[in-house]
N, C-alpha and C positions, 0 to 999 in steps of 0.2 A: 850371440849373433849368428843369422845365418849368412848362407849365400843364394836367398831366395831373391828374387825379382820383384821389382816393388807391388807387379801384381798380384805377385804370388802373395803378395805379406797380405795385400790387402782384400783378395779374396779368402784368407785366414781370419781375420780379422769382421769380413762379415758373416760369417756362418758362426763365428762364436758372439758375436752382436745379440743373435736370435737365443743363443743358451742363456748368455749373463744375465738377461734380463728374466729373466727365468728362477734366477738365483736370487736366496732367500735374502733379508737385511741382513740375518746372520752372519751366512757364509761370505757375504762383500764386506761386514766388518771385522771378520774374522783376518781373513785377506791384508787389508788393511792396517789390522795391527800387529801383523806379521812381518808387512814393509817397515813401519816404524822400528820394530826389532832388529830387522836385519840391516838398516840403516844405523842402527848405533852396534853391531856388534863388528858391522865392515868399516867403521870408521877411517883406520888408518889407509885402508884401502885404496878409499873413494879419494882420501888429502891429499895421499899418490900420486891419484890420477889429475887429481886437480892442479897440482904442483906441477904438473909437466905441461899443463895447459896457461899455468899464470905464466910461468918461466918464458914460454913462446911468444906471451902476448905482450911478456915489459919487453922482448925484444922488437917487435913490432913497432912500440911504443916508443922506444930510443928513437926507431926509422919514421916516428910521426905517422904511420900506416894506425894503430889503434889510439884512442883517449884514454888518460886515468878514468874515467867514468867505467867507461867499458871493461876495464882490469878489475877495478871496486865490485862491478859485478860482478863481472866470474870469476873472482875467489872466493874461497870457501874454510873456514875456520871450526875447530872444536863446537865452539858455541852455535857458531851457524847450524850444522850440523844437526847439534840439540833442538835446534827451534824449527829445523825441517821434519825432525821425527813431531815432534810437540804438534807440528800445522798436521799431520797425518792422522795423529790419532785424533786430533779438534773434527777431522772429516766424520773420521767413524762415531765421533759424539756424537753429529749432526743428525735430526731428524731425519726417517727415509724419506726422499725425494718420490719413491716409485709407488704407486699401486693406490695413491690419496685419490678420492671421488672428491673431486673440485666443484661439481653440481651434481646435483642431482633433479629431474624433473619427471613427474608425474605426466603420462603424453594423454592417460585413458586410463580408465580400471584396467589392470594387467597389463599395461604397455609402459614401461617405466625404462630413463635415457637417464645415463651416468656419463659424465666427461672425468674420467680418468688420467693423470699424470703415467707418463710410459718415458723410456728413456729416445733419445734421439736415433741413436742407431749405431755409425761411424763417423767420428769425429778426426778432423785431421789439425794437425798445429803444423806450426813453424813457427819457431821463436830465436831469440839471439842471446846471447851470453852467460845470461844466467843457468845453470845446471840445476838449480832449485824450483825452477819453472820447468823443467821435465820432471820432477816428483812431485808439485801442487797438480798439473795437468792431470798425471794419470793418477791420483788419489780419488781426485774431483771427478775424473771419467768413470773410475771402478766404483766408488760410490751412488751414482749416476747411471750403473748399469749399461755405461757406453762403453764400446771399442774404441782404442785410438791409435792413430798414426801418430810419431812421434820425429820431427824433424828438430835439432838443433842448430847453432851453428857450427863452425868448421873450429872456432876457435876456444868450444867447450867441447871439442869429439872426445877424448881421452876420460876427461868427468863424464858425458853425457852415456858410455859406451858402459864404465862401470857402473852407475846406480841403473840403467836398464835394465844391465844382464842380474843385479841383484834382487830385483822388482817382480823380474819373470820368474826367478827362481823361490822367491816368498810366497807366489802365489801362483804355486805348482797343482791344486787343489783346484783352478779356475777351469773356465773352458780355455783350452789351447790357442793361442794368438789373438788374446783381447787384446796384448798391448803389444806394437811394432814399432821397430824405429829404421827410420831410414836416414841418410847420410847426404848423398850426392845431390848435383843440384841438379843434375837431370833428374835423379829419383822428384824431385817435386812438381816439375814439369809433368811425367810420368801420373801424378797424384792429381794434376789439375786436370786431367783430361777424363776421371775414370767419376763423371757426375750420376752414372749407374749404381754404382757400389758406397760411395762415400758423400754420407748427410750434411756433414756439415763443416767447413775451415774455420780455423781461428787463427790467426795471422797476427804475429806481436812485431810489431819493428815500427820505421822509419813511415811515414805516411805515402812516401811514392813505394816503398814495400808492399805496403797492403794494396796502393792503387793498382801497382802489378798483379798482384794474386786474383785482385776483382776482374781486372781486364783479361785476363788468362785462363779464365773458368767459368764452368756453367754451376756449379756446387755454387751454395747459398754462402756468402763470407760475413762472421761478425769479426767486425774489423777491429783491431786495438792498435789505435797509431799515436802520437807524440802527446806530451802532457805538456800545453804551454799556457800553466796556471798561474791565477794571479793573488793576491793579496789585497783587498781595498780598504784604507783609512779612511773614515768617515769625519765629518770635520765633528760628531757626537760620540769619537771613539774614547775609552780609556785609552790613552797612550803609552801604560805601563803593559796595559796586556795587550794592544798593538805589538809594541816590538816584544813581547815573548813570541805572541804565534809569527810574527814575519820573520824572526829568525830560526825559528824550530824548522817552519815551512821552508826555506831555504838550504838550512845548514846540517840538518839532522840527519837526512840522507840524500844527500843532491845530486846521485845518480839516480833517483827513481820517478817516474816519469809523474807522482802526483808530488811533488816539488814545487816551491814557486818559481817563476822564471820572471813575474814582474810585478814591483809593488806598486799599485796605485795610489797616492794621497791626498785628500782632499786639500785646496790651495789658503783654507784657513789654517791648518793647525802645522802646515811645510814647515813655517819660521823653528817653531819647538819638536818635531818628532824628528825632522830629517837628519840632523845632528846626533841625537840619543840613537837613529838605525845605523845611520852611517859606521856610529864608533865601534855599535855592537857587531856590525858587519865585517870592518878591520882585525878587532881581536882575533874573528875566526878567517883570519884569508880571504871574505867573500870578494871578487873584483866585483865592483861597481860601474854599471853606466849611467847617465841620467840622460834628462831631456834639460833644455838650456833654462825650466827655470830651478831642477834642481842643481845644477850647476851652478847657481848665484848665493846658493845655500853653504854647498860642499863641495869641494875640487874632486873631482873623478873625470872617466871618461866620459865624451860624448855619446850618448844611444842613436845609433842609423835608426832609420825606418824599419831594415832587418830585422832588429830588437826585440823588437814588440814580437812579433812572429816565429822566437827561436826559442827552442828550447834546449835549454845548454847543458844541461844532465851534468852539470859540475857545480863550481863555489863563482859564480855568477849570474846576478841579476840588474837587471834597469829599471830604473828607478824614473815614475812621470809622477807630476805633479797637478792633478785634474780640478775644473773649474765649480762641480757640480756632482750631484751621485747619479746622475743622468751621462752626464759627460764619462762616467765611471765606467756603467752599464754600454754603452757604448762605443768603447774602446774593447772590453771583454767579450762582447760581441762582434767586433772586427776583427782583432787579432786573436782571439781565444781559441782552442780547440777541440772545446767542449768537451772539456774533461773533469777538471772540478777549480772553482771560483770561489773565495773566501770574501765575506765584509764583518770590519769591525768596527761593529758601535753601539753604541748604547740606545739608541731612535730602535724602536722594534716596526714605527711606520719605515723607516729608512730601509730595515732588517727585510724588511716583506715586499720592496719595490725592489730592492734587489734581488730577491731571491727568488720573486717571479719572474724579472725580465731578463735573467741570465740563461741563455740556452745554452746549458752544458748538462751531462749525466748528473753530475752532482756540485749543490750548491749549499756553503754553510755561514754560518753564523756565528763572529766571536770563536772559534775555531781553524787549525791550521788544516792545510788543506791534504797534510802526510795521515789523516784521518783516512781518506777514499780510499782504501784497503779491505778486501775480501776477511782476513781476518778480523778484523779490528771492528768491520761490520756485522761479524757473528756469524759470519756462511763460512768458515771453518777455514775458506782459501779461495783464490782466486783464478782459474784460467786465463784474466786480462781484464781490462775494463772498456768497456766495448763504451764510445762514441758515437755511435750509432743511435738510432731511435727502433728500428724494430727488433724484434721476438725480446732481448736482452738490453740492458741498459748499466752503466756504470761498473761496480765490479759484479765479476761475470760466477756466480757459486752451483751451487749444485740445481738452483730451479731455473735459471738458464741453461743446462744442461737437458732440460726435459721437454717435451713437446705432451702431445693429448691424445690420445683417439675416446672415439663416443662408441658405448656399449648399451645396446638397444634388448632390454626381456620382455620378450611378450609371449604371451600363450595360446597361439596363432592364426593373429590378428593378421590385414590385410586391409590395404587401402580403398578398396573398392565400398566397404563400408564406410567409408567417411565420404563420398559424392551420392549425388544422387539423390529421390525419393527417400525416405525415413534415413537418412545418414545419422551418423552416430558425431557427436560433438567432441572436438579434443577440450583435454580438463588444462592444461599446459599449467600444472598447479606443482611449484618448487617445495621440495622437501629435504628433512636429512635422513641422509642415510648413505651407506655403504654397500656399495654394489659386492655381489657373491653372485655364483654364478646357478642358474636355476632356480634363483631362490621365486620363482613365479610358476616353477612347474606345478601343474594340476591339470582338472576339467579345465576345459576350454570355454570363455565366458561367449555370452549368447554375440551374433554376430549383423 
């Protein structure tokens, strides 16, 4: 760490922007799996550091100031550990993101337009708790050929301060201040104002978190805010693999924001599933709300209105009992937030009305919804899973990290020929190929 100025980091930060992208697949996977190394040989380090960030936050927790949720994240374990190095090197597996001709188009004999993949530029985060979301970010950035600002929260500073300074020092080899981390929360303020310098925010938290970021900035924001996913019983579902995914979905990690927070069930099959979830729900601690007519099913709590709408990032769910798979779609379209929606049934007409009319990033099938994961989707890791509908969608990997410019070879052509008396006709005729650079030098064709 230094004691540089957040603009100082971030004017470091774009001039080594224009070098890394510069930088070969090699040397960024080289990089790369140097972080992995030095992540498992600072082990005890980082557990350290992290120990002294859990230890403040069960005290918090005592004061009812932090959730178990929030603690489950930001600790950090051996194994955890191992599966941070493992997502690291999964990046450096990953195809290059940079330098792919995505089109290529024939304009004229000798005038030939390539739309090439290029990295974004400088990317800024702020994220909360997790300390393992500051090593997928800047894996996914160095991979991606971006710069990034690095904002944690206050109550991962200790972890988030050591895997930094261990990140910059693996990747002593790079251009100087690709990666920055800043602290204060004026430093972020500071970060929202500089839409000169810095391409792009990525904002992980709370939904009025992101709303703040949006309203406080001219920088473009892909937003990633709350998961309040659901679960749909179909009255054509298996019921045996019903309750597997609604309890995996629920229970397997119910800090993490693609969790379910509420199961739907269609009001044929309530009498026989509600009971077999319920039970399975107890064994694991889940508390239960229902709506009043799963309430006539199983004694639990009552579900508010709130219900529907929360996401509780713990061993809690509510539980509604729907009329129709319309009435389904419906509810996940009012209270959802469009993060990722499961239905289970065997109907694949049932499968495909649902799976069209649920506006969320991602929607599955007979599957739980602890799926929507950058890893687990093959893009090595994730930056967030962005809500949103433009440039990125769902979780967020390495080709949401990249933008385009068009590279135009001609051998010196001029518009003037294409109006007029004998104009020359464009061919707009798409081909493959790989754009190199001059690869069109010669005579000059007639004009």
């Amino acid at each position: 760490m230094t004691d540089q100025t957040t603009e100082q980091k971030v004017a470091d930060a774009e001039r080594a922007a224009l070098q890394l992208a510069q930088c070969s697949e090699a040397e960024r996977n080289r990089a790369l799996e140097a972080i992995a190394d030095a992540i498992e040989a600072h082990s005890e380090e980082i557990l350290a550091a992290n120990a002294e960030d859990v230890e403040e936050a069960e005290r918090m927790l005592e004061q009812g100031e932090y959730t178990q949720a929030l603690v489950d994240r930001l600790t950090l374990s051996e194994s955890k550990l191992a599966s941070i190095a493992e997502m690291v090197r999964s990046v450096a597996a990953q195809d290059d993101p940079l330098g792919e001709t995505l089109e290529a188009r024939r304009l004229d004999d000798g005038l030939e337009l390539y739309k090439r993949a290029v990295p974004i530029g400088v990317i800024g985060t702020v994220f909360e708790s997790r300390p393992d979301a500051l090593v997928q970010i800047a894996a996914l950035s160095l991979k991606s050929g971006n710069s990034v600002i690095l904002k944690g929260g206050s109550e991962a500073s200790e972890s988030n301060r050591v895997l930094y300074d261990i990140i910059v020092e693996a990747t002593s080899d790079l251009p100087e201040g690709w990666a920055q981390l800043i602290e204060a929360r004026e430093d972020v303020d500071t970060l929202l104002g500089m839409d000169e310098s810095v391409d792009l925010l990525m904002p992980r938290g709370s939904s009025e978190f992101v709303r703040y970021i949006q309203d406080n900035t001219k920088i473009p924001v892909l937003g990633h805010t709350e998961g309040v996913c659901h679960v749909y019983v179909d009255d054509d579902a298996d019921l045996e693999m019903a309750a597997e995914v609604a309890h995996d979905a629920k229970v397997q990690y119910p800090a993490a924001c693609n969790a379910a927070e509420t199961l739907l069930i269609h009001e044929s099959v309530a009498e026989e599933f509600v009971p077999e979830i319920v039970d399975r729900y107890e064994e694991t601690g889940v508390e239960m709300r229902g709506d009043t007519r799963v309430r006539e099913i199983a004694d639990m709590d009552a579900a508010s209105d709130e219900d529907w709408s929360t996401e509780y990032g713990d061993l809690i769910i509510s539980l509604k009992i729907v009329d129709s798979l319309v009435d389904a779609v419906d509810h996940v379209n009012t209270y959802g937030s469009k993060h990722t929606d499961s239905i289970i049934t065997e109907d694949a007409d049932a499968a495909s009305v649902f799976m069209q009319g649920i506006d969320s990033a991602s929607v599955f099938h007979n599957a739980s919804t602890r799926f929507s994961d950058g890893y687990r989707f093959g893009l090595g890791a994730e930056v967030g899973i962005s809500t949103g509908k433009i440039h990125a969608r769902g979780p967020v990997g390495l080709a949401g990290l990249t933008t385009y410019q068009y590279f135009l070879e001609g051998d010196g052509q001029i518009v003037a020929s294409y109006s007029g008396e004998n104009a020359r006709e464009y061919i707009h005729e798409d081909f493959d190929g790989e754009w190199t650079p001059g690869r069109l030098a010669g005579p000059t064709i007639e004009q």
